[in-house]
N, CA, C and O atoms as a GROMACS GRO file, in nm:
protein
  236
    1UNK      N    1   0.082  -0.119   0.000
    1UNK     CA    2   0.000   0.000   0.000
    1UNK      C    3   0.087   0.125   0.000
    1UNK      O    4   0.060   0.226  -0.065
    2UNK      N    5   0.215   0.107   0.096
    2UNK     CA    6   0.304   0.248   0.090
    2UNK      C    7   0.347   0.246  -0.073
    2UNK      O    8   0.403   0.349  -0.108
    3UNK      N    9   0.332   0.160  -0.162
    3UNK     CA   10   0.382   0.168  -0.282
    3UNK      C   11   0.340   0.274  -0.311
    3UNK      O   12   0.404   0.379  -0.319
    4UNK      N   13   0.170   0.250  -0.337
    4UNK     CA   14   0.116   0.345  -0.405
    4UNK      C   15   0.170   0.516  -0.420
    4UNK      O   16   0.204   0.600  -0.503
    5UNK      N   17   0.153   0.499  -0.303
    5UNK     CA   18   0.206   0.657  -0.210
    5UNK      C   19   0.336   0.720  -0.288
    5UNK      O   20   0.374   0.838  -0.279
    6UNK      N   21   0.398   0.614  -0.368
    6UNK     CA   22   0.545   0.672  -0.403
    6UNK      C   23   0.510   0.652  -0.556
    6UNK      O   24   0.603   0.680  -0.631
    7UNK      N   25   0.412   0.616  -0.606
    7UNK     CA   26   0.389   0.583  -0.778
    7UNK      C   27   0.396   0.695  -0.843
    7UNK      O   28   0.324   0.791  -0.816
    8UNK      N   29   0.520   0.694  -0.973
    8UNK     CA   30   0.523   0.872  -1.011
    8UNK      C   31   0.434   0.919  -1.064
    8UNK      O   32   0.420   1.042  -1.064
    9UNK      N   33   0.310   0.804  -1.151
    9UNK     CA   34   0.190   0.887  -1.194
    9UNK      C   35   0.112   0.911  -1.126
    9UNK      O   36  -0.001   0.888  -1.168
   10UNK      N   37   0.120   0.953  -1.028
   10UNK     CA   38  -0.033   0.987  -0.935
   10UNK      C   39  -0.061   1.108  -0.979
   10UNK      O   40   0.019   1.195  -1.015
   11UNK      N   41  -0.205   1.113  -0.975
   11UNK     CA   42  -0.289   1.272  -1.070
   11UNK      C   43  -0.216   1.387  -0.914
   11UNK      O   44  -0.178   1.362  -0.800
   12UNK      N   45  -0.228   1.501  -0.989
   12UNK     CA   46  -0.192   1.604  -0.916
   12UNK      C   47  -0.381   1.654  -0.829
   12UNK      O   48  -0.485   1.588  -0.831
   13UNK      N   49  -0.365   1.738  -0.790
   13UNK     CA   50  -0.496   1.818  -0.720
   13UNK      C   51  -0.554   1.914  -0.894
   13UNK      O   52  -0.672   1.939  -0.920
   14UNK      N   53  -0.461   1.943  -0.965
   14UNK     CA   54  -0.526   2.013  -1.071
   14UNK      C   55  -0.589   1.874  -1.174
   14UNK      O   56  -0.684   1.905  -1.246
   15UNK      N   57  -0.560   1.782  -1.178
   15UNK     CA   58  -0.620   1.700  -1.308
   15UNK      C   59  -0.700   1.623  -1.214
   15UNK      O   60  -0.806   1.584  -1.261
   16UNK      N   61  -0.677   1.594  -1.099
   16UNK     CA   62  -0.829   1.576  -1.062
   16UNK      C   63  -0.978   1.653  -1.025
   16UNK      O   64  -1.094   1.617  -1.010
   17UNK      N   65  -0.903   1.777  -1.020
   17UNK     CA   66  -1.026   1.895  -1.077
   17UNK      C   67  -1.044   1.871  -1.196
   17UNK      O   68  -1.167   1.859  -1.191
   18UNK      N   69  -1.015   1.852  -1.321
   18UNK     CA   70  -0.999   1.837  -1.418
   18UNK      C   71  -1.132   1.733  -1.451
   18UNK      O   72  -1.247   1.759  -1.485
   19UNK      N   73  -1.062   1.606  -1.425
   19UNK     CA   74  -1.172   1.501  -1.416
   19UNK      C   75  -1.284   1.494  -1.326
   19UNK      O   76  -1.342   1.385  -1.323
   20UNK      N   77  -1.332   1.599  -1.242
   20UNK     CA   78  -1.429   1.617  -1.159
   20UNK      C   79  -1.512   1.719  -1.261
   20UNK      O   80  -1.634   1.704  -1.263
   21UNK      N   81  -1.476   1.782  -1.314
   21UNK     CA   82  -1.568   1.879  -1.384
   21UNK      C   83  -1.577   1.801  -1.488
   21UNK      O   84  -1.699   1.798  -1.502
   22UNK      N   85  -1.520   1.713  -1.600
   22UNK     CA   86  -1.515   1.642  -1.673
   22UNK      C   87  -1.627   1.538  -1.626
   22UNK      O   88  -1.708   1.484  -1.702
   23UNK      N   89  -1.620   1.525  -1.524
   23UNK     CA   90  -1.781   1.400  -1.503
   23UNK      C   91  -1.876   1.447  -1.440
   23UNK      O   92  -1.960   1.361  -1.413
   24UNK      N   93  -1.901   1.549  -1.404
   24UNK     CA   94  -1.969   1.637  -1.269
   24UNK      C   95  -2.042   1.733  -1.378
   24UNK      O   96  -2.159   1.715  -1.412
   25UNK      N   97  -1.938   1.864  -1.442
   25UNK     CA   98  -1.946   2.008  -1.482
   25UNK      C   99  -1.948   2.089  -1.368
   25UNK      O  100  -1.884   2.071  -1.264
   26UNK      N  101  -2.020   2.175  -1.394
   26UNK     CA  102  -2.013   2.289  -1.334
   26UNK      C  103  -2.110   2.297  -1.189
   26UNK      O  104  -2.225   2.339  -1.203
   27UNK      N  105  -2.072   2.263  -1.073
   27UNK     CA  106  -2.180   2.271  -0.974
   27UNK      C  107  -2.247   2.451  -0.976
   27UNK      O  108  -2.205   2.556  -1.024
   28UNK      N  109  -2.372   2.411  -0.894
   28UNK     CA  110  -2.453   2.556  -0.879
   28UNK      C  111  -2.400   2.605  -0.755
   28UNK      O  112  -2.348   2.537  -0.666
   29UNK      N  113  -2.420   2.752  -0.757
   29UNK     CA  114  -2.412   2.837  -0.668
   29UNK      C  115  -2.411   2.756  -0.551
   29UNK      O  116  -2.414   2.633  -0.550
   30UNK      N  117  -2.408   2.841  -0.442
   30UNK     CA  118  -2.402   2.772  -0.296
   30UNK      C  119  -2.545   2.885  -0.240
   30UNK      O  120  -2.531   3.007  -0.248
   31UNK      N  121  -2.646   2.838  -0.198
   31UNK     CA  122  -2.757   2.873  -0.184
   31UNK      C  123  -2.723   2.960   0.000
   31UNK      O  124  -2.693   2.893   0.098
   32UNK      N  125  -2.736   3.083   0.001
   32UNK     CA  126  -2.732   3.183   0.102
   32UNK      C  127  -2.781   3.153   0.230
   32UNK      O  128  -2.894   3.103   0.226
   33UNK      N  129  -2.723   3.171   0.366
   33UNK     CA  130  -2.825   3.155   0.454
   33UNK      C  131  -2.961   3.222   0.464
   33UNK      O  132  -3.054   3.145   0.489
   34UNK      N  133  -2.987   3.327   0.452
   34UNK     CA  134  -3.073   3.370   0.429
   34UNK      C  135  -3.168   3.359   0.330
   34UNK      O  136  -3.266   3.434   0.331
   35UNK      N  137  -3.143   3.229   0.196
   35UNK     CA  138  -3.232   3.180   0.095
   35UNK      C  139  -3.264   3.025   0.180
   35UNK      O  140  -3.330   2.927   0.145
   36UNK      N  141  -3.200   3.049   0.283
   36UNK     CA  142  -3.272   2.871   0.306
   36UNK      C  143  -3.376   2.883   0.403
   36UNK      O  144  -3.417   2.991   0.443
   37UNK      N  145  -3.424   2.756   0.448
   37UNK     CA  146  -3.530   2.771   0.495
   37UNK      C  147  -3.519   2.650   0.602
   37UNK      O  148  -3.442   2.554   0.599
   38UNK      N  149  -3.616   2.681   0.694
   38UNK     CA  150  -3.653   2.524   0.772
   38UNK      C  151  -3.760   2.435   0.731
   38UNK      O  152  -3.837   2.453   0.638
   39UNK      N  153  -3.756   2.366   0.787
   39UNK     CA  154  -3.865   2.253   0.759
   39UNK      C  155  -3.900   2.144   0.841
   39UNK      O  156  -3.827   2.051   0.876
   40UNK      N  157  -4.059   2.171   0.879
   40UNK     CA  158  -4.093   2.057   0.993
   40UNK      C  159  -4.157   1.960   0.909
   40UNK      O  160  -4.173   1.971   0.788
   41UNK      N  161  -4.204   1.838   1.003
   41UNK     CA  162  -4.209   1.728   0.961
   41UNK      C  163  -4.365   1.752   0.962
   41UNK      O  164  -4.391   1.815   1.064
   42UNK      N  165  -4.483   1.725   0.885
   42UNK     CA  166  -4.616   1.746   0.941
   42UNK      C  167  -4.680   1.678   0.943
   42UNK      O  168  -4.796   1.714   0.962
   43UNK      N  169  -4.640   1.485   0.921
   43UNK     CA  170  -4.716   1.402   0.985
   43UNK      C  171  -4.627   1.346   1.082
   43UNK      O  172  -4.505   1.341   1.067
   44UNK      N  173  -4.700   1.297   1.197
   44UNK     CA  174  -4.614   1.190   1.302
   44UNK      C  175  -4.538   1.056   1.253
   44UNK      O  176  -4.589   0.962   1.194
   45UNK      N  177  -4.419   1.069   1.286
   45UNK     CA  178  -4.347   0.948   1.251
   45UNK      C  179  -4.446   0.783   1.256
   45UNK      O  180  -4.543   0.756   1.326
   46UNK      N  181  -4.398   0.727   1.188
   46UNK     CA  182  -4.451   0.573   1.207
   46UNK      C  183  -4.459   0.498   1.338
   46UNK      O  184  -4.345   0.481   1.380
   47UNK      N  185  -4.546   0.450   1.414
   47UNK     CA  186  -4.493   0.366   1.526
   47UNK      C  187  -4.445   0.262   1.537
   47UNK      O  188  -4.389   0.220   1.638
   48UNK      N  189  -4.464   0.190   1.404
   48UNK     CA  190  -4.358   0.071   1.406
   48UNK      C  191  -4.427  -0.029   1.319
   48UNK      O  192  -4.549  -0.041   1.320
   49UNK      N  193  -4.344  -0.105   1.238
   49UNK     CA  194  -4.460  -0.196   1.221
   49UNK      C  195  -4.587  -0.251   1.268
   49UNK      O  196  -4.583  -0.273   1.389
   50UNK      N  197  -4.719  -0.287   1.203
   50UNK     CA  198  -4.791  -0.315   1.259
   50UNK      C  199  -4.759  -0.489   1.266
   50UNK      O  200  -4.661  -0.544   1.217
   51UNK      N  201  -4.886  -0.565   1.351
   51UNK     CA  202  -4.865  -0.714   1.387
   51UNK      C  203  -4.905  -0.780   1.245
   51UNK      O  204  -4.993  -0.730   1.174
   52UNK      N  205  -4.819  -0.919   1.202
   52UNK     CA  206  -4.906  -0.968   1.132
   52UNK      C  207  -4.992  -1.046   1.146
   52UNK      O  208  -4.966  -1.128   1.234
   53UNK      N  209  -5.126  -1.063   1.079
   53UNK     CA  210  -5.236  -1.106   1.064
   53UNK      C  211  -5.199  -1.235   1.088
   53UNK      O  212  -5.272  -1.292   1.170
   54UNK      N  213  -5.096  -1.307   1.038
   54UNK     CA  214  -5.100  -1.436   1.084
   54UNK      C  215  -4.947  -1.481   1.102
   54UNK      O  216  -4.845  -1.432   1.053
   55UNK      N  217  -4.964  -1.612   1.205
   55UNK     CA  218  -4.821  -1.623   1.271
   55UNK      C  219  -4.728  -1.675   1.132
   55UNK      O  220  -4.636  -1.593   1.121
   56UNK      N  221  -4.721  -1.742   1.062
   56UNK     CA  222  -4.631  -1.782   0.953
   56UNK      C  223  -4.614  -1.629   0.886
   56UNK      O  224  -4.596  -1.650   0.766
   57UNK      N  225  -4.611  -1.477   0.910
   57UNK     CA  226  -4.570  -1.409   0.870
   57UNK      C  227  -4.435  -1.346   0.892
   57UNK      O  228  -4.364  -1.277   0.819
   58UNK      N  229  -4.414  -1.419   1.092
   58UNK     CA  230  -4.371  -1.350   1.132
   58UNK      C  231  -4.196  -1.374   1.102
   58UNK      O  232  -4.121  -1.316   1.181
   59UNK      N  233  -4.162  -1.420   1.040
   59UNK     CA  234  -4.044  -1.456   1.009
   59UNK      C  235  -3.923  -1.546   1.033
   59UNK      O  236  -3.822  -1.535   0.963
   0.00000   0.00000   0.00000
């Protein structure tokens, strides 16, 4: 594994920007604190599975 670490082709930090925009493009803006928002949940979580109807369901 320390091999790797010493291999002379390893990509630099610029050609793997390179190939990040090359498979990615161009990400969007970074959205403002003041453009974001909160958000509650507005039904109650699940309580859990319900029982099954019959015992060979139960696993």
């Amino acid at each position: 594994m320390s091999e790797d670490r010493k291999h002379p082709d390893r990509s630099t930090d610029d050609e793997f920007e390179v190939k990040r925009h090359v498979r990615f493009g161009k990400l969007p803006a970074r959205v403002a604190p003041e453009d974001q928002v909160e958000t509650t949940d507005t039904d109650p979580p699940p309580e859990g599975p319900g029982e099954p109807q019959v015992r060979r369901e139960w696993g």
